[in-house]
DSSP file (Angstrom, degrees, kcal/mol; ACC not computed):
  #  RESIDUE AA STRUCTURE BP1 BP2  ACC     N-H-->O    O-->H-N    N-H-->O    O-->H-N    TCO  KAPPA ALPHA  PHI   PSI    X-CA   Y-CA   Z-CA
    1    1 A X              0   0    0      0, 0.0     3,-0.1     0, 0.0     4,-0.0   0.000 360.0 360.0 360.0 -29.7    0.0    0.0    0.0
    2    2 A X     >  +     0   0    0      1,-0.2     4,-1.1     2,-0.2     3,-0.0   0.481 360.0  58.9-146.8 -38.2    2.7    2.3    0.9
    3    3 A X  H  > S+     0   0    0      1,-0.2     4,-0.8     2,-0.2    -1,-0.2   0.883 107.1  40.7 -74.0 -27.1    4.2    2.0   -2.8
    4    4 A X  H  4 S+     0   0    0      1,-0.2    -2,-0.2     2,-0.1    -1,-0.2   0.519 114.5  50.2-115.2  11.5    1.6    3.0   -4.6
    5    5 A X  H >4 S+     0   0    0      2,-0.1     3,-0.9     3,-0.1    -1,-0.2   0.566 101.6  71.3 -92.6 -19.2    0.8    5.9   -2.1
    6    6 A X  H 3< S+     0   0    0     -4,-1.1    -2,-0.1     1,-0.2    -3,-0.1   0.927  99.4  48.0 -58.0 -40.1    4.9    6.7   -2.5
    7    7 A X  T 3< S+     0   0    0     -4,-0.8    -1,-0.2     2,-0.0     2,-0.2  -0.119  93.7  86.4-110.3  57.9    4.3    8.1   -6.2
    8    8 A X  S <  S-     0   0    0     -3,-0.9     2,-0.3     2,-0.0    -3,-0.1  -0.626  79.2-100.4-106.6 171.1    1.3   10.4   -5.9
    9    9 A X     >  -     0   0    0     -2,-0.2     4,-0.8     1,-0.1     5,-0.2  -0.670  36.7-101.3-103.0 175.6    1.2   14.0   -5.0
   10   10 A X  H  > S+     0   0    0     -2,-0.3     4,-0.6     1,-0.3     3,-0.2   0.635 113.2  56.1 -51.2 -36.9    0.5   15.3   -1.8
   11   11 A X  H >>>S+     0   0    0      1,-0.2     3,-2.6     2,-0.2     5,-0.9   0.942 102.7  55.6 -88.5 -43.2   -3.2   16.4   -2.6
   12   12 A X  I 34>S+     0   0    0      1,-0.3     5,-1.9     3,-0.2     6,-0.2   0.794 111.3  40.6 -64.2 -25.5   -4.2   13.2   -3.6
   13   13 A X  I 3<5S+     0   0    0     -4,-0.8    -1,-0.3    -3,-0.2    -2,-0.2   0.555 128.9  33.4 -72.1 -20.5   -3.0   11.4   -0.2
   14   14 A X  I <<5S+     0   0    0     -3,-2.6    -2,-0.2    -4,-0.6    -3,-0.1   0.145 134.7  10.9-145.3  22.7   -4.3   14.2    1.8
   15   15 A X  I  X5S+     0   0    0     -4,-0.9     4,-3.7    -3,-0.1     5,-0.3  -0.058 125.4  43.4-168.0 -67.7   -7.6   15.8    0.1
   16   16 A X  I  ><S+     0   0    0     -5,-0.9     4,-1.6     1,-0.2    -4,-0.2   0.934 115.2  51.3 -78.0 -46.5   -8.9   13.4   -3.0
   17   17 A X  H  ><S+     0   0    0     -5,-1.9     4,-3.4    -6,-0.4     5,-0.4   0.974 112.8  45.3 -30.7 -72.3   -8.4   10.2   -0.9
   18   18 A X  H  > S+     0   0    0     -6,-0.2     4,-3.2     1,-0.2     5,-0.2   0.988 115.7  51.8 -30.7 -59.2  -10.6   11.8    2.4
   19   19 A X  H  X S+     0   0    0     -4,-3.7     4,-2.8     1,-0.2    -1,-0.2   0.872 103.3  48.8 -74.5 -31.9  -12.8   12.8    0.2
   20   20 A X  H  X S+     0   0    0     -4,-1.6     4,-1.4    -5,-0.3     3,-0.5   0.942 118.9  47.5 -33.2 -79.0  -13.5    9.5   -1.8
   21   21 A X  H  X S+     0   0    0     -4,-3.4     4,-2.3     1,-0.2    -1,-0.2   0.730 104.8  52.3 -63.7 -24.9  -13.9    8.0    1.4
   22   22 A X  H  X S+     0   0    0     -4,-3.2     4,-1.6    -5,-0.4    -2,-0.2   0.981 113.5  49.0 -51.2 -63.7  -16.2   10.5    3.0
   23   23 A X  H  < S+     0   0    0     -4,-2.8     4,-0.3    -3,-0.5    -2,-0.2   0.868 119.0  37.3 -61.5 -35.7  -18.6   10.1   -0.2
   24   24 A X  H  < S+     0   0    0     -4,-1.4    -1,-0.2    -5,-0.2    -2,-0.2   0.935 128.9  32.1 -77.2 -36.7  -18.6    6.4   -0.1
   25   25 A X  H  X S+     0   0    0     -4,-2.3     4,-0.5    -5,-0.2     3,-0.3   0.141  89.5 104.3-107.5  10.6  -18.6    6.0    3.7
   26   26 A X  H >X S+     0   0    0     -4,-1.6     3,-2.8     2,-0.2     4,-2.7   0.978  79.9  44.9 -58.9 -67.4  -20.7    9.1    4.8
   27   27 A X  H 34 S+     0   0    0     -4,-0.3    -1,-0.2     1,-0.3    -2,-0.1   0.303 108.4  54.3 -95.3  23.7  -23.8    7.7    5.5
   28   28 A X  H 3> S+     0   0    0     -3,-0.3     4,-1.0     2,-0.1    -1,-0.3   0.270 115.4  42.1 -90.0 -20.4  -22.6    4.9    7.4
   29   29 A X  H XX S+     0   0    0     -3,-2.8     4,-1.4    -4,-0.5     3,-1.2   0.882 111.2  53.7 -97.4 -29.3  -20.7    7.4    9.6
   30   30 A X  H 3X S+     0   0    0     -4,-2.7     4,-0.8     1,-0.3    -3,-0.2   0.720 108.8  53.2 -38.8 -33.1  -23.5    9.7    9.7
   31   31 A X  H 3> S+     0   0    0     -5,-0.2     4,-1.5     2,-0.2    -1,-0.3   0.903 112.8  40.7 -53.5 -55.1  -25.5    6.7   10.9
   32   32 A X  H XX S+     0   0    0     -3,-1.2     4,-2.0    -4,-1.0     3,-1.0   0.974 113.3  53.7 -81.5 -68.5  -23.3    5.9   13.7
   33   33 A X  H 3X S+     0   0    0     -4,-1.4     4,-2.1    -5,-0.2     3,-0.3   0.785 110.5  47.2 -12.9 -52.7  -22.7    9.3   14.6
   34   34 A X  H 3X S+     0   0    0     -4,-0.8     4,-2.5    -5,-0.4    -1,-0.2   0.785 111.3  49.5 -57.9 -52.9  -26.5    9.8   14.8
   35   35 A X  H <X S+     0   0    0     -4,-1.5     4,-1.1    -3,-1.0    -1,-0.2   0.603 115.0  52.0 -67.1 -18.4  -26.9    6.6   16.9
   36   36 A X  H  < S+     0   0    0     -4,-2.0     4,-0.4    -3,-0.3    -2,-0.2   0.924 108.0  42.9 -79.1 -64.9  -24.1    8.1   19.0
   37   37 A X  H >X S+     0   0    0     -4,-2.1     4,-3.0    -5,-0.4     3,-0.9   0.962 114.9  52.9 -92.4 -66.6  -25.3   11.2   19.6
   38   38 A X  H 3X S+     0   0    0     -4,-2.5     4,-2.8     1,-0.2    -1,-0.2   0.872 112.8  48.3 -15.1 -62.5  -29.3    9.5   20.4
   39   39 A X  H 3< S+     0   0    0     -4,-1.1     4,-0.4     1,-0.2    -1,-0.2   0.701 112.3  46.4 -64.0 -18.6  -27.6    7.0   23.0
   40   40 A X  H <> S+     0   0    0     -3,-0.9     4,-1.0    -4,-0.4    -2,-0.2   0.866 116.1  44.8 -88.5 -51.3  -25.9    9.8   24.4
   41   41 A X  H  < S+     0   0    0     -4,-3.0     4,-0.5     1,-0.2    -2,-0.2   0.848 113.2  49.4 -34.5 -64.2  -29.3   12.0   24.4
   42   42 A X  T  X S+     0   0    0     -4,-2.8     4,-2.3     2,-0.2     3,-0.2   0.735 106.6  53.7 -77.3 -13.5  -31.5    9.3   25.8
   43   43 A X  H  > S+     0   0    0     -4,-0.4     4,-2.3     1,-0.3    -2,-0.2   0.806 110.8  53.0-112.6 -19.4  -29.0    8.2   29.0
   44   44 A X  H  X S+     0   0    0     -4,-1.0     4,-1.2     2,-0.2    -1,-0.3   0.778 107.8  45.1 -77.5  -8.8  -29.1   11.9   29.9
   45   45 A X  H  > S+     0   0    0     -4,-0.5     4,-2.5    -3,-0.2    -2,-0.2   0.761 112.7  50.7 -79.5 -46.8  -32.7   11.9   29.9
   46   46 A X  H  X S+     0   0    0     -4,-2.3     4,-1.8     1,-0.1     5,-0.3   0.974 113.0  53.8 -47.7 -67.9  -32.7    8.5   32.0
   47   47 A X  H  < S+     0   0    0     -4,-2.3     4,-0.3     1,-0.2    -2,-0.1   0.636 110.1  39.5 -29.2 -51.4  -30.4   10.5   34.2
   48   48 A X  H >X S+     0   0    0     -4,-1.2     4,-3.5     1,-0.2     3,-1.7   0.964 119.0  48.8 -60.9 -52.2  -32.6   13.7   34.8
   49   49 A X  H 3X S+     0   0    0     -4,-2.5     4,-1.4     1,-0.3    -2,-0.2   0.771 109.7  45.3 -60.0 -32.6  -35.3   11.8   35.2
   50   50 A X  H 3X S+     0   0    0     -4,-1.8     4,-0.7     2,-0.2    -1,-0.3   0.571 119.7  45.9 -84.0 -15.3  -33.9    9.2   37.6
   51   51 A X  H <> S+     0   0    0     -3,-1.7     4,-2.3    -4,-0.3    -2,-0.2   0.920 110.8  55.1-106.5 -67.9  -32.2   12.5   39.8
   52   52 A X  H  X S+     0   0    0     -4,-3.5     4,-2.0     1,-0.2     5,-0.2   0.788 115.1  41.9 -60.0 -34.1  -35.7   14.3   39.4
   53   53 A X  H  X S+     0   0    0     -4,-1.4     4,-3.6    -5,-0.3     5,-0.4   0.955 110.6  47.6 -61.1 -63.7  -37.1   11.2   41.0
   54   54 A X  H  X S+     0   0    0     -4,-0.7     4,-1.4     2,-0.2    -2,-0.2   0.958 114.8  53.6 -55.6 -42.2  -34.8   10.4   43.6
   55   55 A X  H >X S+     0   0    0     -4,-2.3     4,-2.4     1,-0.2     3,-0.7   0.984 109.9  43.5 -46.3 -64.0  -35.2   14.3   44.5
   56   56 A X  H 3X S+     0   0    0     -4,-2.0     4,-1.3     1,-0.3    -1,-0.2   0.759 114.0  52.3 -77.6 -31.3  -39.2   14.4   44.8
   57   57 A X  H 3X S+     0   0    0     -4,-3.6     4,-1.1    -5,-0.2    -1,-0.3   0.711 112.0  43.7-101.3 -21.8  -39.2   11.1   46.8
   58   58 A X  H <X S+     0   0    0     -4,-1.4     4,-1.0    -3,-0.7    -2,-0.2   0.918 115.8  44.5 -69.7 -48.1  -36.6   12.4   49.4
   59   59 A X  H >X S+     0   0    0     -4,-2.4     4,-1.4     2,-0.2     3,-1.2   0.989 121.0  53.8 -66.1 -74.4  -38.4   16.3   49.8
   60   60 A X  H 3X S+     0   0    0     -4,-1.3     4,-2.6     1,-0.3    -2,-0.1   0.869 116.0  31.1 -32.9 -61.5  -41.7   13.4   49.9
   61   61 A X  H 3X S+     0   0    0     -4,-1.1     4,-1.2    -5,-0.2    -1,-0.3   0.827 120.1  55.6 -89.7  -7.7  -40.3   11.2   52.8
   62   62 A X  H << S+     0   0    0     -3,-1.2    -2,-0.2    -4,-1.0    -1,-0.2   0.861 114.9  34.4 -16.5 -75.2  -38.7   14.1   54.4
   63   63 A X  H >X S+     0   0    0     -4,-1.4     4,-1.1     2,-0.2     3,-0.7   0.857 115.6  59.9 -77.4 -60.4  -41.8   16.3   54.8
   64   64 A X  H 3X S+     0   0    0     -4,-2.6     4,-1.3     1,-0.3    -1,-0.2   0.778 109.2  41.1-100.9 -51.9  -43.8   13.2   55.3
   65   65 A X  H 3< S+     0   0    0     -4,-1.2    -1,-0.3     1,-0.2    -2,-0.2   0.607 107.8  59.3 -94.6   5.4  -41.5   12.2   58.6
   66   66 A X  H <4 S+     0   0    0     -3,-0.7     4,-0.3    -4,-0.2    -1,-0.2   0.745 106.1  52.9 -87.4 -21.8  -41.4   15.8   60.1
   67   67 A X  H >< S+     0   0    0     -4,-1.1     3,-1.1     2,-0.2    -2,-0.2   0.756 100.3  55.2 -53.8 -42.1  -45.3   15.6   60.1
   68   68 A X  T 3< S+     0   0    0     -4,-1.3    -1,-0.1     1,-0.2    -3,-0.1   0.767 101.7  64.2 -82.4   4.4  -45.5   12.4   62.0
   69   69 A X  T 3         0   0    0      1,-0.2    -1,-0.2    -4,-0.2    -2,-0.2   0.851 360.0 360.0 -78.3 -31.3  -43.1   14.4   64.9
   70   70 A X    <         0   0    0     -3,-1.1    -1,-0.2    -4,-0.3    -2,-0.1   0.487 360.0 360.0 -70.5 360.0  -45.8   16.4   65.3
């Protein structure tokens, strides 16, 4: 591989290559990307939600045992 990269010029290694593979392989990375960025999306939404929970059930059993002191 390395020979037949030796007698090319410089743009072709390092701009018409990229781009070849970008056009062929774009929307397979655009896919993964995509999937990436979703999975990444959704576990911060598990996250809030799971912190919003744990919050409201702490202020809940809190409030709930400062009542029964009464």
């Amino acid at each position: 591989m390395r020979e037949i990269f030796a007698g090319l010029p410089w743009w072709v290694k390092w701009v018409a290559v990229p781009v070849i593979a970008l056009v062929v392989f774009g929307g397979l990375i655009a896919t993964v990307v995509g999937f990436v960025i979703g999975l990444l999306f959704k576990a911060l939404v598990f996250v809030a939600l799971v912190g919003g929970l744990i919050y409201i059930v702490r202020k809940f059993m809190s409030n709930s045992s400062s009542r029964s002191d009464w």
